[in-house]
Structures are given as C-alpha cells and as structure tokens.
C-alpha positions as CSV (number, residue, x, y, z in Angstrom):
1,X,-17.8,-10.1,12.0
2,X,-19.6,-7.5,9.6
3,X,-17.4,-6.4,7.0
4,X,-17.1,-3.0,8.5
5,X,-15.5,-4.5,11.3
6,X,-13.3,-6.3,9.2
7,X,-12.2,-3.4,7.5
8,X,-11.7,-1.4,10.4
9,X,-9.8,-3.9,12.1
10,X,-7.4,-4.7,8.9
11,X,-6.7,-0.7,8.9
12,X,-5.6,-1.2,12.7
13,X,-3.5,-3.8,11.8
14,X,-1.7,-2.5,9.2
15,X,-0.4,0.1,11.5
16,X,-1.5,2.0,14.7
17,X,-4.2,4.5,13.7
18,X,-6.5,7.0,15.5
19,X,-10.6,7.9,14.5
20,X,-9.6,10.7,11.9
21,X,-6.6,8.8,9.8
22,X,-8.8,6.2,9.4
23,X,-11.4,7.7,7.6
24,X,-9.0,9.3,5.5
25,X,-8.1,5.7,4.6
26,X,-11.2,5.0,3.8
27,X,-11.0,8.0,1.7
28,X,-8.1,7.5,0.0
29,X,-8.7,4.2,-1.0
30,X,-12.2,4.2,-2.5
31,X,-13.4,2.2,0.4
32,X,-16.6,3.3,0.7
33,X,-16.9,1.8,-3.1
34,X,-16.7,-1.6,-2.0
35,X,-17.9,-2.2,1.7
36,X,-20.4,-0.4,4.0
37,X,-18.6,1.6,6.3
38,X,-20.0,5.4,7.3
39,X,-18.1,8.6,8.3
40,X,-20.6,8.0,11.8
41,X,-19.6,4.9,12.5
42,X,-16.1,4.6,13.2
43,X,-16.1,5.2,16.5
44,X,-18.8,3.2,17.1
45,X,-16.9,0.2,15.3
46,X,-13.7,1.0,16.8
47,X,-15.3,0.6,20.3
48,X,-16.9,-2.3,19.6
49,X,-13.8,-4.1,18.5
50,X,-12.1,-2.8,21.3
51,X,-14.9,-4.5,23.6
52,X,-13.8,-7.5,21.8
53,X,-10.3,-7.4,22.6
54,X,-9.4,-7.1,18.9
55,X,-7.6,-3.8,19.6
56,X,-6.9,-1.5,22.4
57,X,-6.5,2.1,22.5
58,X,-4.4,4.5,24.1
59,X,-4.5,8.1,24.5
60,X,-1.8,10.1,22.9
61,X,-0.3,13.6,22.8
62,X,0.2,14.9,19.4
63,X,3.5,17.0,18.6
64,X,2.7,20.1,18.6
65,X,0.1,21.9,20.3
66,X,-2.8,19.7,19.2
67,X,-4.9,17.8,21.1
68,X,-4.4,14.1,22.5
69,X,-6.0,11.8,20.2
70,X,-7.1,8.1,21.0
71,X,-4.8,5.6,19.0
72,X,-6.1,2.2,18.0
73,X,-3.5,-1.1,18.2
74,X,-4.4,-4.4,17.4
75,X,-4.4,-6.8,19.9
76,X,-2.2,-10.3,18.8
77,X,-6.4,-12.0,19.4
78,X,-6.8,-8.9,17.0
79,X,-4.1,-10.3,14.2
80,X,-5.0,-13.8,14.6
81,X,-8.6,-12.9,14.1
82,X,-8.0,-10.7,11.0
83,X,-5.3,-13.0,9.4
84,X,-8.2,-16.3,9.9
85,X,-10.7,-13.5,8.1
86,X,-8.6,-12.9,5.8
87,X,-7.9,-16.0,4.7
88,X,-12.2,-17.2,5.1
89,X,-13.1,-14.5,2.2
90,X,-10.3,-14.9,0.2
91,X,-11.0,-18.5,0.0
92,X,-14.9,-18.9,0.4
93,X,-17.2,-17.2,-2.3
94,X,-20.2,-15.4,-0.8
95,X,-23.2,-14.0,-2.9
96,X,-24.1,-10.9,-3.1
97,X,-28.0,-9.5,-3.4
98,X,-28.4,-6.8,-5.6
99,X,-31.7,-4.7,-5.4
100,X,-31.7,-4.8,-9.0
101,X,-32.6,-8.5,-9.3
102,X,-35.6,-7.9,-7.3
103,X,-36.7,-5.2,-9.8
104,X,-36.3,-7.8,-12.8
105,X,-37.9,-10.4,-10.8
106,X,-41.0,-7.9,-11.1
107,X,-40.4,-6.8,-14.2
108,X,-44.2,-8.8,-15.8
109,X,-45.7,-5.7,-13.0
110,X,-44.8,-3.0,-15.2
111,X,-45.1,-1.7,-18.8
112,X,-41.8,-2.4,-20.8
113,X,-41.2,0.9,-21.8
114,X,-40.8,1.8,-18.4
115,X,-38.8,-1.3,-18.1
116,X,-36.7,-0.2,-20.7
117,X,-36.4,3.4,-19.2
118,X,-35.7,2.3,-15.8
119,X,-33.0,0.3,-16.7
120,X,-30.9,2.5,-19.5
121,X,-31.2,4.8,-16.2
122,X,-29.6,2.1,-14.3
123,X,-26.8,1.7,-17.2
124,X,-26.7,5.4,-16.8
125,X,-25.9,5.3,-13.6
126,X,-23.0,2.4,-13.8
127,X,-21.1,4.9,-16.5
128,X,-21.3,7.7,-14.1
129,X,-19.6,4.7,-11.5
130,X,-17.4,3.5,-14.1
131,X,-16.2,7.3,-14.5
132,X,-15.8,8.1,-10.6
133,X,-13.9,4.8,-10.0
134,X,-11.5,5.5,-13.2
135,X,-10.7,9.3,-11.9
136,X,-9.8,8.2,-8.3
137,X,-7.8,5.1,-9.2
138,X,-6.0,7.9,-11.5
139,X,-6.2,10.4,-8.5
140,X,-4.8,8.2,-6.2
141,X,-1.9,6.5,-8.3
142,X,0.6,5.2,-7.4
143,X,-1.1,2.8,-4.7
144,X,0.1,-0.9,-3.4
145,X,-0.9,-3.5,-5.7
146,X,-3.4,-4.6,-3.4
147,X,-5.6,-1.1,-3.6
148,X,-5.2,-1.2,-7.7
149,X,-6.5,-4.2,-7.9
150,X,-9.7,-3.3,-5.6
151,X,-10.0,-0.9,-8.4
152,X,-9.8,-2.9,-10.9
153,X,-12.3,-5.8,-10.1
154,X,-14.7,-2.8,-9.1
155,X,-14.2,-1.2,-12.4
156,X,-14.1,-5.0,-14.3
157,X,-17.4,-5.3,-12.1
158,X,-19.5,-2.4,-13.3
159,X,-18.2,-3.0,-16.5
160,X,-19.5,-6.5,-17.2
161,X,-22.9,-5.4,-15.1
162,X,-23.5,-3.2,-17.6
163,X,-22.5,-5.3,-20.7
164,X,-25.3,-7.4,-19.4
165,X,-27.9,-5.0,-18.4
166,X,-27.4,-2.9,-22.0
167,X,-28.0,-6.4,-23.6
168,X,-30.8,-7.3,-21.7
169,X,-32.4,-3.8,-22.8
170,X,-31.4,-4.9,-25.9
171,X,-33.6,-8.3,-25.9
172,X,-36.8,-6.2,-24.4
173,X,-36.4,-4.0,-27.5
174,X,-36.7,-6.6,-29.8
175,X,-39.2,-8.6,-28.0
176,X,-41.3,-4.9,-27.9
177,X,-40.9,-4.8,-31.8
178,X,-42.2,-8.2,-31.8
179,X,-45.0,-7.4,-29.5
C-alpha cells in the first residue's frame, strides 16, 4: 500500500467522507507537507481502494438542494488493514531518499562556489518551509495532538536539515579559504 493509499484510507476510517471533504482534510492538515497525495488523485485512490474492498461507497443526497455526492466507508477488511499499517510504520523505520544527497554525492563535478550557492539556496528554501509550516500550524490551532505533532517533527525536521546543511556550507568555506 503507497502511502497515498494509506492516507486516504485512514481519512475514511476516521469517519465517512466523500471526494471534496477529503481534500479539504488534506488541506487543513498540511498533508500534502508530509506524504504524496494530489488534488487529481483522489478519486483515482478512492477507487482503487474500493476495488480492494478497503471501503465501499454509497451515493447520498445532500440536505438541501445540492447534488448527491458519493460517500466513502471503510470496510471492517478496510480497519483491519489500516490498524496492521498503522501499527507496521509506527514500529518499523523506513529511509527516506532525498534528491539532495545525490547532488552532494556529485558535488567533486562542480566548482565550489556554485556548491556553496546552490546550497545557501537550498537553506533558503528550508526557511521559507520552516515559515509556511509555522503559519499553518498557527492557522490551524487548535488541532488533535496527533496533527500538532505532525507539525512539529516536520518543523523539528527542516530545522535540523538545515542546521546541517548551513554547517556543511560552513566547512566548504573554510576548506575554500584553505584552497
């Protein structure tokens, strides 16, 4: 299961939910900060878990004079599956692959000015992060202790990335001056 899927489906667990309130989950919660999950492909996931037999939908009439909207439940395969999930990546570290460590692992290909340039960008770009996560956690308080704490390892994240990367720039510098 991709964790898109996952995401979706724990959305759907939490409580019966249709196409558009789930993206304003997503929304609301920084989602898109953490895992890979597009505006487009919602429906597309939703369909596929329902082919699954994770959840099954069932066409609704909204009150009102809006139009019938397809509501998403989990199935109790669906629970099962996302509490076992749940419990796999809460307990089981996975690595990660940043781009980034590529672009050091070919750092001796360029000059170290550019180095250096590239990656206060890169630092530059992690405040800018740092600044977007701090305003929606602030946006969106209060939120269940799970969601703050999203933000905070994401903020504690970017944070100690970029303690690193500002003293790596730090260590070219002086190595420059010494070259």
């Amino acid at each position: 299961m991709t964790n898109a899927e996952f995401a979706i489906l724990s959305l759907v667990s939490e409580l019966p939910r249709h196409g558009y309130d789930i993206e304003k989950i997503i929304i609301e919660r920084g989602m898109r900060d953490w895992t890979e999950i597009g505006f487009s492909s919602i429906y597309y996931l939703l369909n596929k878990l329902e082919k699954e037999g994770l959840i099954i939908s069932q066409t609704e009439q909204q009150p009102g004079r809006g139009p019938a909207r397809k509501v998403y439940y989990i199935t109790s395969f669906g629970k099962e599956t996302c509490k076992k999930k749940t419990l796999e990546v809460l307990s089981t570290p996975h690595r990660c692959y940043p781009p980034i460590l590529l672009g050091l692992a070919n750092l001796s290909s360029i000059k170290k000015t550019n180095a250096i340039n590239a990656l206060t960008k890169y630092c530059d770009g992690l405040s800018e992060r740092l600044q977007y996560l701090r305003s929606r956690r602030e946006e969106q308080s209060p939120h269940p202790l799970f969601v703050d704490f999203m933000f905070t390892y994401s903020i504690t994240m970017i944070e100690a990335e970029k303690k690193l990367i500002e003293s790596f720039i730090q260590n070219l510098e002086e190595k420059n001056d010494q070259d």
